[in-house]
Backbone as a ProteinNet text record, in pm:
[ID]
protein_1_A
[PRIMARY]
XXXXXXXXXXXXXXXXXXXXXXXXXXXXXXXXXXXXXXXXXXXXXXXXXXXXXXXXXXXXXXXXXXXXXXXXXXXXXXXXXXXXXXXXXXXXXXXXXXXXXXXXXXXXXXXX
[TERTIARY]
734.9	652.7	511.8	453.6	310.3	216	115	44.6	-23.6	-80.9	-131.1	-15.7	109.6	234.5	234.1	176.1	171.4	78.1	-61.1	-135.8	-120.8	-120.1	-89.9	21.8	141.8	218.3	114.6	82.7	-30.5	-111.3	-175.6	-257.8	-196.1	-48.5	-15.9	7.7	55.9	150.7	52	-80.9	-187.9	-269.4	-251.2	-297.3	-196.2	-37.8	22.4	-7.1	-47.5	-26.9	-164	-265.7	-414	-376.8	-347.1	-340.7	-317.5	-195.1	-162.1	-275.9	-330.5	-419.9	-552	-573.9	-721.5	-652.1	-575.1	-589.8	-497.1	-491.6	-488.5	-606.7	-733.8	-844.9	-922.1	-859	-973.2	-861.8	-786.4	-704	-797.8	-697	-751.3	-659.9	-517.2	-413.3	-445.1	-444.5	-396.1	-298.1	-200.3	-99	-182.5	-87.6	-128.4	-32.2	-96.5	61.7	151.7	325.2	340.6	385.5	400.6	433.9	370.5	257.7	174.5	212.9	232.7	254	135.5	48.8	-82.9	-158.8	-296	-438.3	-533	-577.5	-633.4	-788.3	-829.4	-1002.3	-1093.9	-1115.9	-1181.8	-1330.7	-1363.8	-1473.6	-1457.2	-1327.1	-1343	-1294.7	-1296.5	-1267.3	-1429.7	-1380.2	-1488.4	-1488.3	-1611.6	-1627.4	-1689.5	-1637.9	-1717.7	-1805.7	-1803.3	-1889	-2004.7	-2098.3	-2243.5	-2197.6	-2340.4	-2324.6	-2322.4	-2419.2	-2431.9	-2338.2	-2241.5	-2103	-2055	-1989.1	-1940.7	-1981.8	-2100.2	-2119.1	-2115.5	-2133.2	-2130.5	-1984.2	-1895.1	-1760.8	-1713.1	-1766.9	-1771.9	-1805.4	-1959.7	-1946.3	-1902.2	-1816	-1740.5	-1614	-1584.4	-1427.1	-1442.3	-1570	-1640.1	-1611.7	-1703.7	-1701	-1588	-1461.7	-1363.8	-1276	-1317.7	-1174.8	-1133.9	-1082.2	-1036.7	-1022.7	-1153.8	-1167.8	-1146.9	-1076.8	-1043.8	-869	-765.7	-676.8	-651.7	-732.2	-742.1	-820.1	-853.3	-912.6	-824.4	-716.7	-601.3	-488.6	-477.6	-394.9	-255.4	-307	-207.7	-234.9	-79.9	-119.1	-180.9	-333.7	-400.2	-291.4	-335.5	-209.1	-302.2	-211.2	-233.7	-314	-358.3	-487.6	-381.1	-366.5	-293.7	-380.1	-283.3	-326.9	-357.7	-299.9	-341.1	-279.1	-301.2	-253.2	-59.4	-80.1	77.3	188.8	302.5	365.8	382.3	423.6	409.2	576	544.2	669.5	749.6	732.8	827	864.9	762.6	790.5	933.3	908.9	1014	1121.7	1184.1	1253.3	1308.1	1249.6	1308.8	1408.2	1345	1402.8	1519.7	1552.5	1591.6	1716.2	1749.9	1804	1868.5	1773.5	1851.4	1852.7	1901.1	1990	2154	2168.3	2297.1	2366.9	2561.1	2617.1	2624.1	2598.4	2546	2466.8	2364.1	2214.7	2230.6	2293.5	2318.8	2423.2	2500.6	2576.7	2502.2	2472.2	2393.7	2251.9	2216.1	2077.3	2199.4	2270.1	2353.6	2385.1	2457.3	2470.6	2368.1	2274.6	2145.5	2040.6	2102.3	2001.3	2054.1	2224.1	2300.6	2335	2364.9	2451.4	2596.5	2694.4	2760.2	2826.7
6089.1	5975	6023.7	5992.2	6031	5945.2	6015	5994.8	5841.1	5806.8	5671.2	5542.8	5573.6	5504	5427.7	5588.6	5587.7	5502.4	5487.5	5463.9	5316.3	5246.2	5113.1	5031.6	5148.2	5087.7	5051.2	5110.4	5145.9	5029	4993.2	4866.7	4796	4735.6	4599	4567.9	4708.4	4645.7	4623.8	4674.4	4656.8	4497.3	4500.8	4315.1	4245.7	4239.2	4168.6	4144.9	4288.5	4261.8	4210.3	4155.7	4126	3949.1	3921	3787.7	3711.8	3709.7	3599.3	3577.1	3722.1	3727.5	3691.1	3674.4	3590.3	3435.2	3398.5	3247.9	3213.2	3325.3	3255.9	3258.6	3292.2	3325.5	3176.8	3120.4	3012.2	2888.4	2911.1	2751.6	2729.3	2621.4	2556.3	2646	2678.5	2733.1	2870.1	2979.9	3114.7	3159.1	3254	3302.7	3374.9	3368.8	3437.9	3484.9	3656.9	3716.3	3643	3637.1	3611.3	3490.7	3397.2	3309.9	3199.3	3190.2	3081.2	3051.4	3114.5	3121.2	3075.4	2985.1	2961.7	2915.3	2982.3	2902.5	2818.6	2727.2	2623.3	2649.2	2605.6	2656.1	2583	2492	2344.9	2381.8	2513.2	2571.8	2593.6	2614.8	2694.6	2568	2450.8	2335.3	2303.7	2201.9	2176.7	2049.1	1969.4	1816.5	1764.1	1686.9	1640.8	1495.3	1478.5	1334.3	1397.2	1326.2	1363	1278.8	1330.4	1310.7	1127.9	1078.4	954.8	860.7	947.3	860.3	848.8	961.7	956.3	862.6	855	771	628.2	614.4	460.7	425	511.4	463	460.9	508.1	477.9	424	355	203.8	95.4	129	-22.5	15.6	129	94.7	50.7	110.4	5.4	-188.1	-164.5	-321.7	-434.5	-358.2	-406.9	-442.6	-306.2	-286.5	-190.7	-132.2	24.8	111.1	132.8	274.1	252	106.5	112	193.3	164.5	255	400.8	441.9	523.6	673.5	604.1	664.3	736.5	600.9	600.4	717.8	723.3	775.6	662.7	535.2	434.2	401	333.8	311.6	169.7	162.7	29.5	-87.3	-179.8	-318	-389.7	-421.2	-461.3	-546	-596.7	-751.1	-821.9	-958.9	-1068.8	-1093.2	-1046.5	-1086.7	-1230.5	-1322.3	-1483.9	-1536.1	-1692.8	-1788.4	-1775.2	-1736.7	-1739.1	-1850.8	-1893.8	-1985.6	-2051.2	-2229	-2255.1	-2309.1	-2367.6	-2394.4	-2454.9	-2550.1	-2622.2	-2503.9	-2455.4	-2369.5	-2314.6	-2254.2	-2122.8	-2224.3	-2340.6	-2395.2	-2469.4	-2477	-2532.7	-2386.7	-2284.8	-2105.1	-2096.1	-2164.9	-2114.6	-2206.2	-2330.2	-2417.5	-2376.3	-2395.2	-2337.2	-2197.2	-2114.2	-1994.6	-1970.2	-1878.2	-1892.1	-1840.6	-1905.7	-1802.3	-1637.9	-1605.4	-1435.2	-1393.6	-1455.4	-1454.2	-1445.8	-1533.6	-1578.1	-1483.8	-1409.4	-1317.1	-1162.2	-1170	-1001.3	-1036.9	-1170.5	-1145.1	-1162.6	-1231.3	-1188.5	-1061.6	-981.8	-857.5	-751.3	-819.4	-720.5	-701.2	-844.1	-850.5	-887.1	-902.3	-900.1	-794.6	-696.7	-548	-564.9	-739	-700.5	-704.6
-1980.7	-2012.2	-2044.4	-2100.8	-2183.5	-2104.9	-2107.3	-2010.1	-2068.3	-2137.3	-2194.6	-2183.3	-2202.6	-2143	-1997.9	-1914.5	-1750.9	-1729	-1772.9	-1719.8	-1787.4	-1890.5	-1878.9	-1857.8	-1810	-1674.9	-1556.6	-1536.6	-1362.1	-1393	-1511.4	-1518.9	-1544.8	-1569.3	-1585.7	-1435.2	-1368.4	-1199.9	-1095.2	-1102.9	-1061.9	-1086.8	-1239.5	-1285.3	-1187.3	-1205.5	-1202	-985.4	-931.6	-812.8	-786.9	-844.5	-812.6	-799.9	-914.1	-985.4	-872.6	-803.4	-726.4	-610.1	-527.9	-443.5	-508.1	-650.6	-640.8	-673.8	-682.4	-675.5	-558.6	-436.6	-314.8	-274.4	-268.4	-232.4	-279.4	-380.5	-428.6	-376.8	-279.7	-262	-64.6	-58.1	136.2	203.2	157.8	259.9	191.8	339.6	300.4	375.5	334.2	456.8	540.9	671.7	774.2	842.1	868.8	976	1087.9	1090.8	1232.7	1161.6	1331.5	1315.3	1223	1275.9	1229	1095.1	969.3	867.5	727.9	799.2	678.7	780.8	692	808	677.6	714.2	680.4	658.3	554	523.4	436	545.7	455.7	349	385.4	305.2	189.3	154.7	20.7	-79.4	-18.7	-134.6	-169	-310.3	-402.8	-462.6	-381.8	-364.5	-555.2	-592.2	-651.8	-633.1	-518.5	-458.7	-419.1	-391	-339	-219.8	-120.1	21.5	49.2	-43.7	-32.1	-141	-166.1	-202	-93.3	-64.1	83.1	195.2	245.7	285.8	261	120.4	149.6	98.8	74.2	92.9	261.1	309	483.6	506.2	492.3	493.1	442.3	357.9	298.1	379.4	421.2	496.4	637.9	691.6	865.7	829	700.2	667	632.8	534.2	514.4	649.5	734.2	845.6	799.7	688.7	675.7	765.3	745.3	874.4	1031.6	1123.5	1214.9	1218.6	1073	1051.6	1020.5	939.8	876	987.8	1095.7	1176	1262.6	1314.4	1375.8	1274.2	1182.8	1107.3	1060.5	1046.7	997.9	920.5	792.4	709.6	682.1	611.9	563.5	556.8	585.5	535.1	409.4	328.5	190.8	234	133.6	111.9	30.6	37.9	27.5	-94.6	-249.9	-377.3	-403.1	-328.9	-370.7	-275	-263.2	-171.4	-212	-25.2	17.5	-9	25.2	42.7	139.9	73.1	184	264.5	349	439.4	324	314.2	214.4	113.2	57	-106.9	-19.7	120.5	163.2	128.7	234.3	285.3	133.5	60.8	-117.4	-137.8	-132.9	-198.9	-128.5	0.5	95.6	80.4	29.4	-11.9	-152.5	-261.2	-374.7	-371.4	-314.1	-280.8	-277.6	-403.3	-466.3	-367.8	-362.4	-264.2	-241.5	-399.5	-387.7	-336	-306.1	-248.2	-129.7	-35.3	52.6	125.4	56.5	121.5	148.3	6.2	62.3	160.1	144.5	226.1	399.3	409	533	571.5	444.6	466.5	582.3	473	495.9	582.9	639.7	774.4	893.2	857.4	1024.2	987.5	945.9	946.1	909.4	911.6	842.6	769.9
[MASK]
++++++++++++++++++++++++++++++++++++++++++++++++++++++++++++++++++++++++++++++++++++++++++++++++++++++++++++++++

């Protein structure tokens, strides 16, 4: 093998073994020996909010109620797009309900 051959063998297996280790270097997870298997590194992420976004999206989730879930680690409950139904509306749906209707919603909510 000729020596200019050798040597940009030696620089592709060298590129190829760099590459993956610099774009583990620019992520949050890196491996780690052992068990553990990845360690976590909230430094090396890259915000594009300013400080006083942040904040005042913290105060609209204090204000909404948000952030009494989100704190907890549960998920938000929707906001009610428009006025609900009412008794009657149900008890009309509930009436004209076809026998197909009427079987799988049995199905489906006695088990059987």
């Amino acid at each position: 093998m000729s020596k200019t051959r050798t040597t940009a063998l030696f620089s592709l297996l060298a590129a190829v073994l760099v590459v993956p280790a610099a774009a583990q270097a620019s992520s949050l997870w890196h491996p780690a020996p052992g068990d553990q298997g990845f360690t976590f590194h909230p430094d090396h992420s890259t915000s594009t909010k300013t400080r006083a976004e942040v904040l005042r999206e913290l105060e609209q989730a204090k204000a909404d109620g948000s952030y009494f879930y989100l704190q907890r680690g549960l998920a938000v409950p929707s906001r009610a797009s428009g006025p609900g139904k009412t008794r009657a509306e149900v008890l009309e749906e509930l009436v004209d309900m076809t026998p197909t209707e009427r079987a799988y919603m049995n199905e489906l909510y006695s088990g059987s």
